[in-house]
N, C-alpha and C positions, 0 to 999 in steps of 0.2 A: 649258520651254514645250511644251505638248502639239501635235504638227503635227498640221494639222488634218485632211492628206490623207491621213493614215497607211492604209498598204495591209493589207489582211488577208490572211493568209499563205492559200495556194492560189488567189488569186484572180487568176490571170492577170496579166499588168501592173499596174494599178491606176492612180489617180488619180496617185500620182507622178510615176510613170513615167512616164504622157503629159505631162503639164505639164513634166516635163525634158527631152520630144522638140520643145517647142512653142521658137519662136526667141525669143521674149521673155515674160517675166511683169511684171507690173506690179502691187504691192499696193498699191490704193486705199483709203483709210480709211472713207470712206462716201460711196455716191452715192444721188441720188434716186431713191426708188423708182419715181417717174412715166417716169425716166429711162429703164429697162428694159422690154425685152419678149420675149414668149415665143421659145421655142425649135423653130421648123414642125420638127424632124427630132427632138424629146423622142418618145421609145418610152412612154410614160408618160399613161392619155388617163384614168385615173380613181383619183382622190384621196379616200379614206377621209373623211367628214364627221366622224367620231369623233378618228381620227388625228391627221387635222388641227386638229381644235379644241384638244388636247392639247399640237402642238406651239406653238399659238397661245398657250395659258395659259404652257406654260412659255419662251414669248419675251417676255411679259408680267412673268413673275418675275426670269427673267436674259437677256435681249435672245437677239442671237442669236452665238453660239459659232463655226458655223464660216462663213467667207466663200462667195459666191455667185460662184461662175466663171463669167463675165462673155465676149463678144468684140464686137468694134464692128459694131454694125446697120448695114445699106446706109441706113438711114433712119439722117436725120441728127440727132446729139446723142444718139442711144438705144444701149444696149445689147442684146446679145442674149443669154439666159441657155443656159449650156451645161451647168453643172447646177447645181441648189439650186432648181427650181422651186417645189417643194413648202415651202421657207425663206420665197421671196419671198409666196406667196400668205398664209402664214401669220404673215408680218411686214406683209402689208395688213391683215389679220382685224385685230391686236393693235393697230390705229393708227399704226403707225410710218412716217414719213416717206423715211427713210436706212433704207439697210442698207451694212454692211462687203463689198469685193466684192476680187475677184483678176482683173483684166483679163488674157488672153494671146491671141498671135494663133492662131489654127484655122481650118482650112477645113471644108467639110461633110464629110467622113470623120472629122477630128479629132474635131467637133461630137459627130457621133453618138458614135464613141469612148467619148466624157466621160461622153455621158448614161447610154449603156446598163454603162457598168461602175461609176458610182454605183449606176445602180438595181438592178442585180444583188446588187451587195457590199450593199446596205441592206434586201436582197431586195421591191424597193418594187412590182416590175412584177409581175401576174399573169400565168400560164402564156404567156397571149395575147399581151402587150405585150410579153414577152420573145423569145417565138418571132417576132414580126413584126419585132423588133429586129435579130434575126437574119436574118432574112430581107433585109431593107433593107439591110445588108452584104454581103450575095451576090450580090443583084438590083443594085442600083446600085454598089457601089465593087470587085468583082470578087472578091469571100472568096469560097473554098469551105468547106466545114463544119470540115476539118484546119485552114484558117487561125485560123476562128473559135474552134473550141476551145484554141486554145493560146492566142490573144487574150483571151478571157473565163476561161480558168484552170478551163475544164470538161471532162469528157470527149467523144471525140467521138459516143459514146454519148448522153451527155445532147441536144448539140447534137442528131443527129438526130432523140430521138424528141421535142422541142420541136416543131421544123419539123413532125415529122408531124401534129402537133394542126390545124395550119392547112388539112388535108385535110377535116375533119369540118363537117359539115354549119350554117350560121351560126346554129342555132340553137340546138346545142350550146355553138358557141363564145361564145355570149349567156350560158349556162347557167356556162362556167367565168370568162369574165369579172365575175359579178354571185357569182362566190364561193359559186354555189349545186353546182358541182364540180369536185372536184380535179385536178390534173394529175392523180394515179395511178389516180383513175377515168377521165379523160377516153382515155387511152392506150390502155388496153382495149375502146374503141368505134371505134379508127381501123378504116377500111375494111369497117364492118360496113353493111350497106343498113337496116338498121332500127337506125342509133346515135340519132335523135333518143328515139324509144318506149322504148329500154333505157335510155338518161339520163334520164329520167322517174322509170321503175322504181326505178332508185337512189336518186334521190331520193324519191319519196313511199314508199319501202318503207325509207330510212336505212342502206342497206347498209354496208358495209367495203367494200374493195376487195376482198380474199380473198372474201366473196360474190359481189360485183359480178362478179368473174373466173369463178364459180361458174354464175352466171346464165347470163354470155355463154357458158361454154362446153355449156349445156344447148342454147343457141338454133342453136348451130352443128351439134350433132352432133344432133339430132335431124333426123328426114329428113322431107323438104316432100312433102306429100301431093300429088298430082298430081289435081285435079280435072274430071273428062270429063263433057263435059254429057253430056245423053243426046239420042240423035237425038230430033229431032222430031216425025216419024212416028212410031216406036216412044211417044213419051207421047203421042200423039193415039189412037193405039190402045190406051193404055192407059184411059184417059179414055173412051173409045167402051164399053171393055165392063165398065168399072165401072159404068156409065149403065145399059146390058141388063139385066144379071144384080144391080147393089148391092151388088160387091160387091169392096174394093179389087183390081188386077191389077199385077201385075208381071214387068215383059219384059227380061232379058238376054239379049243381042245379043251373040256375037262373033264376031273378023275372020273367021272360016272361016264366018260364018251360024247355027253351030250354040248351041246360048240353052238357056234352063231361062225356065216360064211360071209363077209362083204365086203364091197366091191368097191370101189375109190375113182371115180370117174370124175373126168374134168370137163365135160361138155355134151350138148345133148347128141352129137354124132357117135361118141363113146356108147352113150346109155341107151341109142337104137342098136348100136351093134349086138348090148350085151341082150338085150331084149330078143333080139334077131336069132340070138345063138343055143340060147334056151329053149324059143320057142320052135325052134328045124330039129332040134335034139330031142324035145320032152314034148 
């Protein structure tokens, strides 16, 4: 018989191995699906319509294969799912009343445990849900990034640069949860002040990443033009003796006073006037 929780090799612990830390398991044959409910600490906030329908037809053809881990709701008679959400939504779709379930007891660290190293191993979470997943382990049950990658079967590499995604601006992070960019592009925009305009680019230009990496490194090494207005005397005077004479002027000013004045003429009746004007003047 095929175990259902069988762990894939490099993946940290796995589904087993929590369930053999838990102090009891209890295999239920089938309970009501009305029975069940969601799981507040699933890292998991959006489900494939295509996916899903997929896994619906094929619970339609052969029910469903692996059990729903299950623990008991503070609400009464209900369960809470720890993981197979994606099972139970798509064994509602199919009509089904029952589903096959694995009751064990868990507390909220356990919980999340469950969820986040299913969805990892099935790779179901997007960058975003994963890195929050992680986060949620640090922030609330006291992981540091070393706990966590030796928990999750990642490196502590991967772990950190997930987290860093959650630095980028939320409209990026719109951008990589709606599948519209990749982790490996999204990485290349941390800590950049114009990541949202560069993830655009990517997008509406279809870049690689090797581009993408190309772009960003044009935007950084190019140097920021420093823009001085011009005093505002100096263009009132400028403005004053275009007016006199017709004929544009231009005045740089610098810190020591000393400047250069000239004159932008478009033709030689221009350049007698200014001639003209200078010389009845000076």
């Amino acid at each position: 018989m095929i175990n259902p929780f069988k762990t894939k090799r490099g993946l940290g612990r796995g589904l087993s191995s929590l369930i053999g830390d838990t102090k009891s398991t209890i295999m239920k044959n089938k309970i009501s699906i009305s029975s069940i409910v969601r799981n507040k600490l699933q890292p998991r906030k959006r489900f494939e319509k295509e996916s899903l329908e997929d896994l619906t037809n094929s619970i339609k053809e052969r029910g469903i294969i692996q059990p729903i881990i299950v623990r008991k709701s503070k609400l009464d008679n209900k369960y809470e799912i720890i993981a197979g959400e994606r099972r139970w939504l798509a064994a509602q779709n199919a009509g089904l009343h029952e589903v096959p379930v694995v009751e064990i007891e868990a507390d909220d660290l356990k919980s999340l445990e469950f969820a986040i190293v299913e969805n990892v191993q099935r790779n179901d979470l997007n960058p975003i849900e994963e890195a929050q997943g992680y986060q949620r382990l640090i922030d609330d049950f006291s992981y540091d990034q070393e706990k966590v990658a030796k928990f999750i079967g990642k490196s502590r590499t991967h772990i950190t640069n997930s987290l860093r995604l959650l630095s980028l601006p939320k409209e990026v992070l719109g951008l990589i949860e709606e599948g519209k960019l990749s982790q490996g592009h999204a990485k290349i925009l941390v800590n950049l002040e114009n990541a949202h305009f560069l993830a655009r680019k990517i997008i509406e230009k279809k870049l690689s990443v090797r581009q993408a990496e190309n772009l960003v490194r044009v935007f950084k090494s190019s140097k920021k033009i420093k823009l001085i207005s011009k005093d505002a005397n100096l263009k009132n005077l400028e403005d004053d003796l275009k007016e006199k004479i017709g004929i544009r002027v231009y005045i740089k000013n610098k810190k020591n006073n000393s400047g250069r004045i000239s004159f932008d003429y478009k033709n030689s009746e221009q350049l007698n006037r200014l001639i003209e004007v200078i010389k009845l003047n000076y």
